[in-house]
KEZAMAR-579930 format. One line per field, with one value per residue: y negated, x negated, z negated of N, C-alpha, C in turn; residue number from 1. Coordinates in steps of 0.1 Angstrom, whole numbers, plus 5000, padded with zeros to 4 digits. Layout:
n.v <- c(Y_...)
n.u <- c(X_...)
n.w <- c(Z_...)
ca.v <- c(Y_...)
ca.u <- c(X_...)
ca.w <- c(Z_...)
c.v <- c(Y_...)
c.u <- c(X_...)
c.w <- c(Z_...)
num <- c(NUM_...)
//
This chain:
n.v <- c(6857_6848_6852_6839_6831_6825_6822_6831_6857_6896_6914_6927_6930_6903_6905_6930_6950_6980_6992_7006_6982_6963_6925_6926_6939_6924_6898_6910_6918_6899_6877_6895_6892_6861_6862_6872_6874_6863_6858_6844_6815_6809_6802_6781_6784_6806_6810_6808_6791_6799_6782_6757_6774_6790_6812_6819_6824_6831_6841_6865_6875_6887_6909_6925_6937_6911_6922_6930_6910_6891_6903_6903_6872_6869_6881_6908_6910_6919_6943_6956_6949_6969_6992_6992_6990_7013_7016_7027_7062_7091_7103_7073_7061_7037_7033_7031_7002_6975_6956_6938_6929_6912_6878_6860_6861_6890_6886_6863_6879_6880_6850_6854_6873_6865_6840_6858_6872_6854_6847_6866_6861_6839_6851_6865_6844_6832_6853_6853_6829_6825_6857_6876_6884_6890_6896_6891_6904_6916_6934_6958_6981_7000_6986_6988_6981_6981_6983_6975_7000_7020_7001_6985_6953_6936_6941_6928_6927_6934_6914_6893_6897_6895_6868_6854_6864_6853_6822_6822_6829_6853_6878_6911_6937_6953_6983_6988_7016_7029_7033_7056_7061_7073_7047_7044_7026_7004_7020_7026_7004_6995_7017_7023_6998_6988_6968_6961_6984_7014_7031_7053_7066_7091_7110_7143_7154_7151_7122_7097_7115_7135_7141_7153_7153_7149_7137_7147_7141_7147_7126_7115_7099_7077_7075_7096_7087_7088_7073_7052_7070_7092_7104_7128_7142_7169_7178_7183_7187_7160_7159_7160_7138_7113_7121_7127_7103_7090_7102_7093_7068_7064_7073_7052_7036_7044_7028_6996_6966_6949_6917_6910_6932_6945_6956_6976_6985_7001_7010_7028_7052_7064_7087_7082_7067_7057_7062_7083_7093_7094_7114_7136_7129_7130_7107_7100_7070_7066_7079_7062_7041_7048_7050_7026_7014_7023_7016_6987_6989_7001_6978_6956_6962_6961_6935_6927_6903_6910_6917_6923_6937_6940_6960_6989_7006_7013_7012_7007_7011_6999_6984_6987_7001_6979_6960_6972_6972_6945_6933_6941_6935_6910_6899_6910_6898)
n.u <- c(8203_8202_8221_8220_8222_8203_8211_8229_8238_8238_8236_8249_8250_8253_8281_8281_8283_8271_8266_8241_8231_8205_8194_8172_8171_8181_8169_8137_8140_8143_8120_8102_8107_8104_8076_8062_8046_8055_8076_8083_8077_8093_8116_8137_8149_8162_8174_8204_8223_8250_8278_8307_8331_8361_8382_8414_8450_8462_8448_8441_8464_8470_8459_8462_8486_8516_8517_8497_8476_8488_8486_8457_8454_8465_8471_8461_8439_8417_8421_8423_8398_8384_8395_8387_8360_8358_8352_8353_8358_8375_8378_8383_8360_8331_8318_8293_8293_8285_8299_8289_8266_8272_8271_8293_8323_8348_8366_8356_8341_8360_8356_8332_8337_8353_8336_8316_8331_8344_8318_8314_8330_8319_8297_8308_8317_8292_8278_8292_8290_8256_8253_8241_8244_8230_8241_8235_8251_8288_8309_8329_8346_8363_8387_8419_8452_8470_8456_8422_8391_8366_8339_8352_8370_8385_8390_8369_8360_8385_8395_8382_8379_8408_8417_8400_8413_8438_8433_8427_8402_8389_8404_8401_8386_8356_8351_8321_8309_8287_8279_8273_8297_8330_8345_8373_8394_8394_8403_8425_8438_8437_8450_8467_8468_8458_8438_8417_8393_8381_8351_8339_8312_8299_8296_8305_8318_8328_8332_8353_8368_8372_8395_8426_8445_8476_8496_8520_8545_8543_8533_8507_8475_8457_8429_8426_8436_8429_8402_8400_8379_8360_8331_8320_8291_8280_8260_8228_8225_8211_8194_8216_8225_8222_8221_8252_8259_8254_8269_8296_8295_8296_8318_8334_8331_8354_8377_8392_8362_8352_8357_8345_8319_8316_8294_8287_8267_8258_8229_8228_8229_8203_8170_8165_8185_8200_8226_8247_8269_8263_8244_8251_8239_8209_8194_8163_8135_8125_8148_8169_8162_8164_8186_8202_8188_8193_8224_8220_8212_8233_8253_8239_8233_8262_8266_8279_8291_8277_8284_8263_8266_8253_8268_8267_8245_8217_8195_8160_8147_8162_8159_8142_8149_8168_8150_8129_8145_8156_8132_8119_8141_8146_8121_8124_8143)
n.w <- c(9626_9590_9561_9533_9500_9471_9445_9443_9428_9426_9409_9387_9360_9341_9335_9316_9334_9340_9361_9390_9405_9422_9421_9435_9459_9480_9473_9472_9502_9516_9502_9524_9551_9547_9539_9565_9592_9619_9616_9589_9597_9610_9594_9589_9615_9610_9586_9566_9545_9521_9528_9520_9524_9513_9499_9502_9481_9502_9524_9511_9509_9534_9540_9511_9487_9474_9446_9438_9443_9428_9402_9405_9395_9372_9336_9341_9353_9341_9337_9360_9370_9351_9358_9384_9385_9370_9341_9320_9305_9307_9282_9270_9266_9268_9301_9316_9306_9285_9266_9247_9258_9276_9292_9308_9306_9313_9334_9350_9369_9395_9403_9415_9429_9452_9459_9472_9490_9505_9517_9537_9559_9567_9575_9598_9614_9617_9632_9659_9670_9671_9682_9660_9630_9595_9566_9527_9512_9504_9521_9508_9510_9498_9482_9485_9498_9469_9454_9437_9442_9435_9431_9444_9443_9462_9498_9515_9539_9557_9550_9560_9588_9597_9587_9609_9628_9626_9627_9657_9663_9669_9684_9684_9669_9659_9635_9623_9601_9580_9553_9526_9514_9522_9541_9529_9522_9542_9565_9556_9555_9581_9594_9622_9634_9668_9671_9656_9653_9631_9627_9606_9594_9568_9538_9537_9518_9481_9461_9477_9485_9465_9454_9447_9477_9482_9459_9427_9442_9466_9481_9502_9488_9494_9504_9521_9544_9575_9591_9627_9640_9623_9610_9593_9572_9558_9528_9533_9565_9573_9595_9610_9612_9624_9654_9654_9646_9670_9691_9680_9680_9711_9713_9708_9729_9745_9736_9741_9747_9719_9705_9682_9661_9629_9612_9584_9566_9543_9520_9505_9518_9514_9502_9480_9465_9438_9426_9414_9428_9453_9460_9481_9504_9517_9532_9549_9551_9576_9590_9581_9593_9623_9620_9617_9640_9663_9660_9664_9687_9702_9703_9711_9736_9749_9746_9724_9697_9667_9634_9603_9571_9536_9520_9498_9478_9456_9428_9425_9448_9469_9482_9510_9527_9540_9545_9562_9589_9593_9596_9618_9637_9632_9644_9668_9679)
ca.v <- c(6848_6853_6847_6841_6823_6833_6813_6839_6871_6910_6922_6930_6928_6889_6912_6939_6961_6988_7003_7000_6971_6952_6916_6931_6944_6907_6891_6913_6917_6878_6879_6899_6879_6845_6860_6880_6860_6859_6854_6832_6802_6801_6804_6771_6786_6817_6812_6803_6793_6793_6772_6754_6779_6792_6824_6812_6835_6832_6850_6878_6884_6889_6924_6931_6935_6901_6926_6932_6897_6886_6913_6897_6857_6866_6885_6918_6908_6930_6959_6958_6953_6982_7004_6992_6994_7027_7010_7035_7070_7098_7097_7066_7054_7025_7037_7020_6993_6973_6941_6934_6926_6900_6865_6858_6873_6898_6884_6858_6884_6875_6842_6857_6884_6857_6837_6869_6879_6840_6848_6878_6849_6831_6859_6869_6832_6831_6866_6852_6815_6831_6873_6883_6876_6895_6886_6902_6908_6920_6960_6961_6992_7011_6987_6992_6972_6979_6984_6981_7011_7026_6988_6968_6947_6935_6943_6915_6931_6935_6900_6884_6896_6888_6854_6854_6866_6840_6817_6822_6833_6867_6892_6926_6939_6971_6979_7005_7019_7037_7036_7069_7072_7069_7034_7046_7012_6996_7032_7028_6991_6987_7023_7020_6986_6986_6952_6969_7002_7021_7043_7058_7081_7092_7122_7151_7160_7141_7107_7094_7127_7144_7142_7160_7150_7151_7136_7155_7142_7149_7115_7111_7092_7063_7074_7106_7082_7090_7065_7058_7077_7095_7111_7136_7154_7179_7178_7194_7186_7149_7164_7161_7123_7102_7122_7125_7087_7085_7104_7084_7053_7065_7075_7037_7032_7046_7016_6980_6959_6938_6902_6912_6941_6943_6971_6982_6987_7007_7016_7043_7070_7067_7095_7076_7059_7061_7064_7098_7097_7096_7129_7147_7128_7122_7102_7091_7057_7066_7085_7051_7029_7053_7048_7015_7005_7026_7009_6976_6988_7001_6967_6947_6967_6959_6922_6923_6896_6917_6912_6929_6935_6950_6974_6997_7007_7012_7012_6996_7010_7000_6970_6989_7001_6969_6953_6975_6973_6933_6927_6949_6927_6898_6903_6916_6887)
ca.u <- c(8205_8199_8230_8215_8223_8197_8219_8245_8232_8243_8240_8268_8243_8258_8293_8280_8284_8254_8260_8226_8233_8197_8189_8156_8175_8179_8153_8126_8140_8144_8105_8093_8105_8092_8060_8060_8035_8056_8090_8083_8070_8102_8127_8141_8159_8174_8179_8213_8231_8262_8286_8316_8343_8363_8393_8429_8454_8474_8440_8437_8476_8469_8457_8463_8507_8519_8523_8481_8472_8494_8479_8444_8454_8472_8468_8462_8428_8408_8419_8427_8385_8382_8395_8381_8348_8350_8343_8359_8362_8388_8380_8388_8352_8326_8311_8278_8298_8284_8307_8280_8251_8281_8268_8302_8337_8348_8376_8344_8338_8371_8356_8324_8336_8354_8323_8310_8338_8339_8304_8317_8340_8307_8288_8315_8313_8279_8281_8303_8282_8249_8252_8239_8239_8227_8250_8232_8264_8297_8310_8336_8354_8369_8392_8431_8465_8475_8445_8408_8384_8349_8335_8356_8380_8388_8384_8360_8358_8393_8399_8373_8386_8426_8415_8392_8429_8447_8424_8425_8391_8390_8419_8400_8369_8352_8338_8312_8306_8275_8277_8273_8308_8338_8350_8384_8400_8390_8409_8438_8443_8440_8454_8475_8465_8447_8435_8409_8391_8371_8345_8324_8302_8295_8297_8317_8328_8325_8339_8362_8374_8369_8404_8438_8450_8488_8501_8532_8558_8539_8523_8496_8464_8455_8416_8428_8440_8419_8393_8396_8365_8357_8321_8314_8283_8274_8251_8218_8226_8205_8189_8224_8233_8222_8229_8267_8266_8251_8283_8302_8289_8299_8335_8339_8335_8367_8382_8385_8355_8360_8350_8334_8314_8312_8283_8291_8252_8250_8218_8231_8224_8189_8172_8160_8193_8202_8241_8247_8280_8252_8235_8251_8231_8199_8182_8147_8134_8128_8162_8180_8156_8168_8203_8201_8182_8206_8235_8222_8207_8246_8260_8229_8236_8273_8267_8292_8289_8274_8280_8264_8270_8247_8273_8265_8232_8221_8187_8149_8143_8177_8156_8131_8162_8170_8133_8123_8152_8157_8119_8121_8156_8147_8112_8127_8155)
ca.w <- c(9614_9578_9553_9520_9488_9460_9433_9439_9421_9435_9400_9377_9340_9333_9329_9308_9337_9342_9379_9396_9413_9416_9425_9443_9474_9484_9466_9479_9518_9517_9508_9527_9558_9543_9539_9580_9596_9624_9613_9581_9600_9615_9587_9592_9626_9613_9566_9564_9532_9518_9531_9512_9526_9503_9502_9492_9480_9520_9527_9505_9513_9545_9537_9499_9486_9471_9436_9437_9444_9414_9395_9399_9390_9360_9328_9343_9363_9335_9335_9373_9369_9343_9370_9400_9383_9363_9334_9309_9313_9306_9265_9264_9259_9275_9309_9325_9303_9271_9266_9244_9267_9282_9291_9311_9304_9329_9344_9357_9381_9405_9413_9422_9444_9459_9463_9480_9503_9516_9526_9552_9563_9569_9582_9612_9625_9626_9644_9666_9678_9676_9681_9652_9612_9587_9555_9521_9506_9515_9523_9497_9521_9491_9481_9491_9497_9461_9445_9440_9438_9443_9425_9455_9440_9469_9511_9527_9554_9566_9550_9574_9602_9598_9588_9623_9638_9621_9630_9669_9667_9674_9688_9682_9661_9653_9622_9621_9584_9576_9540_9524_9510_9536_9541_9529_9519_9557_9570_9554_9560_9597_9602_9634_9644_9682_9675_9648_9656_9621_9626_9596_9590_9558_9530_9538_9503_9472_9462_9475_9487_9459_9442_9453_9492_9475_9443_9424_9451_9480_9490_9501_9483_9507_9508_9532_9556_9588_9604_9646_9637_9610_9613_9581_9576_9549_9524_9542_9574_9575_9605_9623_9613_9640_9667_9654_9651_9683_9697_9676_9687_9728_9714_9707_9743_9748_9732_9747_9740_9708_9699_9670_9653_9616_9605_9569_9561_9529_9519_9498_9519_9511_9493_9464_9460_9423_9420_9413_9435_9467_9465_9493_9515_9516_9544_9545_9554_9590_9594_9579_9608_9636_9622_9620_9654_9670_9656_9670_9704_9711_9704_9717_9753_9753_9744_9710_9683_9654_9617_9594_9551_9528_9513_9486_9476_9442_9425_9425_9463_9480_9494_9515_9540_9548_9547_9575_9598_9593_9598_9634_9642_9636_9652_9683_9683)
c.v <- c(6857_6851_6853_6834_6829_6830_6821_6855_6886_6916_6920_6930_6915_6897_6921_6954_6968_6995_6993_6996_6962_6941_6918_6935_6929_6901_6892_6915_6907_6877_6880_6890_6866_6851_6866_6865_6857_6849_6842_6820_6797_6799_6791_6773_6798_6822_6803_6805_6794_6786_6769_6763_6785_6803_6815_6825_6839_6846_6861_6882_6891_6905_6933_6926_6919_6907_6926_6913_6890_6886_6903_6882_6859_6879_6900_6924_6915_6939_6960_6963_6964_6993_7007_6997_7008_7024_7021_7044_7078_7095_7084_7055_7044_7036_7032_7005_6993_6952_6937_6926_6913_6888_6861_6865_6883_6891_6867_6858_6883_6859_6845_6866_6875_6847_6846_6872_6867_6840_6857_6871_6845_6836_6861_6858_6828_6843_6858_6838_6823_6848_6881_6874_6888_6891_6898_6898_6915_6935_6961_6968_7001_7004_6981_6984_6966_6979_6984_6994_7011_7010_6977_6963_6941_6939_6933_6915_6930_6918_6888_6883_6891_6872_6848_6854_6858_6831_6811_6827_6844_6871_6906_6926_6954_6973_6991_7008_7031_7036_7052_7073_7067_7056_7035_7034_7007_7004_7026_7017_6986_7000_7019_7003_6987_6978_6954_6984_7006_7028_7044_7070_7085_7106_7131_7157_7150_7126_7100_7108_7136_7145_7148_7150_7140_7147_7146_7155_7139_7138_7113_7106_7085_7063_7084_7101_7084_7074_7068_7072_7080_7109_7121_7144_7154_7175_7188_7193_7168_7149_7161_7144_7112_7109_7122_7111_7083_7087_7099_7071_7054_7067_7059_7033_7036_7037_7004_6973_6948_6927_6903_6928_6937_6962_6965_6988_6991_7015_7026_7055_7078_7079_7090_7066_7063_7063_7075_7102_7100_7107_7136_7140_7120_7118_7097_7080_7060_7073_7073_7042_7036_7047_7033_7004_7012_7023_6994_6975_6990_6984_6957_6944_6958_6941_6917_6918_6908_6915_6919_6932_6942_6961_6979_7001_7000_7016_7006_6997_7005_6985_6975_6993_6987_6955_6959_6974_6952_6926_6933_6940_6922_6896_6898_6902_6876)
c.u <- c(8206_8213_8223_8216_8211_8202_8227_8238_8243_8244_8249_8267_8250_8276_8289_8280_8273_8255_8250_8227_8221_8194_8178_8161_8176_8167_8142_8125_8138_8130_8100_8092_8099_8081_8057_8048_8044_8071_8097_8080_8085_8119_8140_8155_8168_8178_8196_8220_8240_8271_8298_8328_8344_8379_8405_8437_8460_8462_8435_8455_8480_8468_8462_8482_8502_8517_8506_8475_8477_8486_8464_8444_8464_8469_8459_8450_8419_8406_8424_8405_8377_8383_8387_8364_8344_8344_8343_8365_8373_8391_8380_8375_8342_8319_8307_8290_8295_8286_8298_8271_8260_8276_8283_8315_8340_8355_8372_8343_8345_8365_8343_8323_8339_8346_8319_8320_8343_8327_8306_8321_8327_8296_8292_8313_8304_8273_8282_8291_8270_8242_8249_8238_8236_8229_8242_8241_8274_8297_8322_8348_8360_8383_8409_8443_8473_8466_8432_8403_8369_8342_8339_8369_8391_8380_8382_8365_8371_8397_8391_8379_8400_8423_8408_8405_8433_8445_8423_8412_8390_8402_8414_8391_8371_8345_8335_8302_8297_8273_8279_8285_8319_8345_8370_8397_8402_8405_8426_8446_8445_8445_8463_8476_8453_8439_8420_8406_8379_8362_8337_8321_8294_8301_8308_8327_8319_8330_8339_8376_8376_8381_8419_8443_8463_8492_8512_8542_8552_8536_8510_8487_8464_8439_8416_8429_8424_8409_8399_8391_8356_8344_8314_8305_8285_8264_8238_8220_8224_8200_8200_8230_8231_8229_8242_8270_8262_8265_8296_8306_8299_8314_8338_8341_8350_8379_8379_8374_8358_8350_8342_8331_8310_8304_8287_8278_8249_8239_8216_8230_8210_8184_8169_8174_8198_8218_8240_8261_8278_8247_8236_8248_8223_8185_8165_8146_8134_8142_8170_8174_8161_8185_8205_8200_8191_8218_8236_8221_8219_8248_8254_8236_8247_8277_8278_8288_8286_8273_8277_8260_8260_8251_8269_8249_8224_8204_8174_8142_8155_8164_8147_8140_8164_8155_8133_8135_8151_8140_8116_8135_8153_8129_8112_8136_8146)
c.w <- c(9602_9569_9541_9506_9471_9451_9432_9433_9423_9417_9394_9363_9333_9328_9322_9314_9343_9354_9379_9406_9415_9431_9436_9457_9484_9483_9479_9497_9521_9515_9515_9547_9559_9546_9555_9585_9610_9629_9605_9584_9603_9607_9587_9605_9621_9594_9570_9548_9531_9520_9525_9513_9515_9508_9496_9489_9497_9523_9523_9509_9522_9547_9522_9500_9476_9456_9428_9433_9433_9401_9389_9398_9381_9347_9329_9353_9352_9336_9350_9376_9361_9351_9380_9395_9374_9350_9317_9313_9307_9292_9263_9263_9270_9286_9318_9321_9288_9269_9255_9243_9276_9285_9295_9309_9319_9336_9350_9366_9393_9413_9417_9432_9453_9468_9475_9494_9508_9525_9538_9559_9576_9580_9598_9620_9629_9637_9660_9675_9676_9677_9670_9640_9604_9573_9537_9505_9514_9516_9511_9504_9514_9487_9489_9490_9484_9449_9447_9433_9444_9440_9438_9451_9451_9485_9515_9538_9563_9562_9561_9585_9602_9597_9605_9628_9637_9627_9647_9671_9671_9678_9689_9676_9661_9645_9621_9609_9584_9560_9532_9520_9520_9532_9547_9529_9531_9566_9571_9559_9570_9604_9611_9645_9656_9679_9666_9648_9643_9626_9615_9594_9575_9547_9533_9528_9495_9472_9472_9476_9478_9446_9449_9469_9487_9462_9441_9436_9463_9487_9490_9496_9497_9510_9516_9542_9567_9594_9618_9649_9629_9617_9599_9584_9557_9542_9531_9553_9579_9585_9617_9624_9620_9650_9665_9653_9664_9690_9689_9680_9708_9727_9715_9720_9754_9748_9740_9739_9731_9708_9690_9665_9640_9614_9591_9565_9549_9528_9511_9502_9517_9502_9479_9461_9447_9420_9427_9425_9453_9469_9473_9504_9512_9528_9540_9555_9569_9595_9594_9590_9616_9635_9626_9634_9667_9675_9666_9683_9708_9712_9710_9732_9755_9747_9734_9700_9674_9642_9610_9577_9549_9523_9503_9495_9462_9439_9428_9442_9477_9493_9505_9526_9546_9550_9559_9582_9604_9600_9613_9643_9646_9642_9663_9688_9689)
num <- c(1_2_3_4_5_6_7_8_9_10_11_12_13_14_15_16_17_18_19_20_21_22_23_24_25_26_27_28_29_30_31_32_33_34_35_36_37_38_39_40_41_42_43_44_45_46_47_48_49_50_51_52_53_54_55_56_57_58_59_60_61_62_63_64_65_66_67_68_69_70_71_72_73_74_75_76_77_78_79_80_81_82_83_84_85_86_87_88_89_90_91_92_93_94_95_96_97_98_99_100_101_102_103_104_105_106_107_108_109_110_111_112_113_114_115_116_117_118_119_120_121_122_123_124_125_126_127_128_129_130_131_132_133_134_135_136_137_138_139_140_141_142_143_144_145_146_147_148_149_150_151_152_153_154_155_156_157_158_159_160_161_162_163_164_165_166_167_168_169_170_171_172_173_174_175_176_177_178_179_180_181_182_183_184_185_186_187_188_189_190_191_192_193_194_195_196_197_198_199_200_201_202_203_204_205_206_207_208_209_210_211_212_213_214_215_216_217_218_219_220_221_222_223_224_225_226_227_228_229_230_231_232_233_234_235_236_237_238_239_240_241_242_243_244_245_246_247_248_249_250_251_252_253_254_255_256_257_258_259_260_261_262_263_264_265_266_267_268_269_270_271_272_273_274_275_276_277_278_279_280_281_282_283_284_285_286_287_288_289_290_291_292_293_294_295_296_297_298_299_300_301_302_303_304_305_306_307_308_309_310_311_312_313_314_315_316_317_318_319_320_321_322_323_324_325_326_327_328_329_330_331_332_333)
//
């Protein structure tokens, strides 16, 4: 299954905000399906829209503090967005930000993430009734209990699943993050719970990692927190990233089997991906299909609901990662 809304737009230009976020990564994967001669006939069985669900606060408290949640339904939802998105940097001044070019006010963008991270909601259940979805949204793994970061205002992903728990629907998941930067946010939020196992694989240095361990009185940062399964490679070492997710992938088997898999699909490890915070790894299109077909053949084998997000992925080629994998899936499906 497809999860798709084209009404709902991935970019971030109607706010004035300039990360390379483009419409085309959707758009044009969603094309190229319609047009498959063997796939597009049958779009009718596997396009899914939108559905009326909707987040409440109960559901974002689930994972975020009561002090956060406040934070973003009351005066303080701007600059909670100025942060999360980097929108202004040390001097003080606009960055990949021209309030300007605005069609919508920022503090807009809260009912559209919401929008969005209802759709993971959406995605997991149709995981769940028939094995696989493909949600093209969703991944928002940076941001943390008290805060957003890394452009996630809020965590989908852990919000999906608790609500699934709540729910009765599920009682375990595993979420396996392949986005190029570590899905620190996810880490930190389900550290020590059995019931949720992390694994990701992604940059060995550089953002998110790339700022002191330690504050002044010796606490921690909350993006050190460890993954289950934390898989770092090196810049220059692209040659070694499947097989360490392959042995990645077989640590999970250590774990009981969960009701659901959430893949964290960022297509930012690409080499042409355009945010400059990506460059210490850079895969090529067949590197990101092995990852990818990899990804699914484990979970296929071991017969685990699959959900998987678009994640990060930034620029005019992010769509050709998930074109070729989706068009081989759903194929094969």
């Amino acid at each position: 299954m497809i999860l798709y809304d084209p009404g709902l737009p991935l970019a971030l230009t109607d706010f004035g905000i300039q990360i390379p976020v483009r419409d085309s990564r959707a758009g044009k994967t969603f094309q190229a399906l319609v047009d498959h001669p063997a796939i597009g006939p049958m779009r009718d069985r596997w396009h899914l829209l939108r559905s009326d669900d909707s987040l409440t606060r109960e559901d974002l408290l689930r994972v975020h503090s009561q002090a956060y949640v406040d934070r973003l339904f009351s005066d303080g939802l701007e600059d909670a967005i100025i942060r999360t998105y980097e929108l202004i940097d040390e001097t003080g001044k606009y960055h990949r930000y021209d309030p300007e070019t605005a069609v919508l006010p920022l503090g807009k963008l809260l009912d559209r993430i919401l929008e969005r991270a209802s759709g993971t909601v959406q995605c997991c259940r149709a995981a769940i009734t028939e094995g696989f979805c493909f949600y093209f949204g969703g991944g928002m793994h940076h941001a943390h209990r008290d805060f957003g970061h890394g452009f996630c205002l809020i965590n989908d992903i852990v919000i999906a699943v608790r609500k699934l728990q709540a729910e009765g629907i599920v009682e375990t998941a595993w979420i396996i993050d392949v986005d190029a930067h570590k899905g620190d946010g996810t880490a930190a939020l389900t550290t020590g719970d059995p019931s949720v196992v992390a694994l990701s694989v992604h940059m060995a240095e550089g953002w998110p990692l790339d700022g002191p361990e330690f504050d002044a009185d010796g606490r921690q940062h909350p993006s050190f927190i460890p993954s289950d399964i934390d898989i770092p490679v090196a810049a220059g070492e692209e040659d070694r990233y499947v097989p360490r997710l392959e042995k990645g992938l077989a640590a999970l088997d250590a774990f009981p089997r969960p009701d659901l898999a959430v893949v964290v699909c960022g297509s930012d490890p690409y080499e042409h991906d355009e945010l400059p915070s990506t460059t210490d790894l850079r895969l090529t299109l067949d590197g990101l299909m092995d990852r990818d077909r990899l990804i699914h053949g484990f979970l296929k084998d071991r017969s685990i609901a699959m959900a998987w997000l678009m994640a990060g992925g930034y620029g005019e080629r992010s769509w050709e990662v998930y074109t070729q994998f989706l068009t081989w899936a759903m194929a094969t499906r």
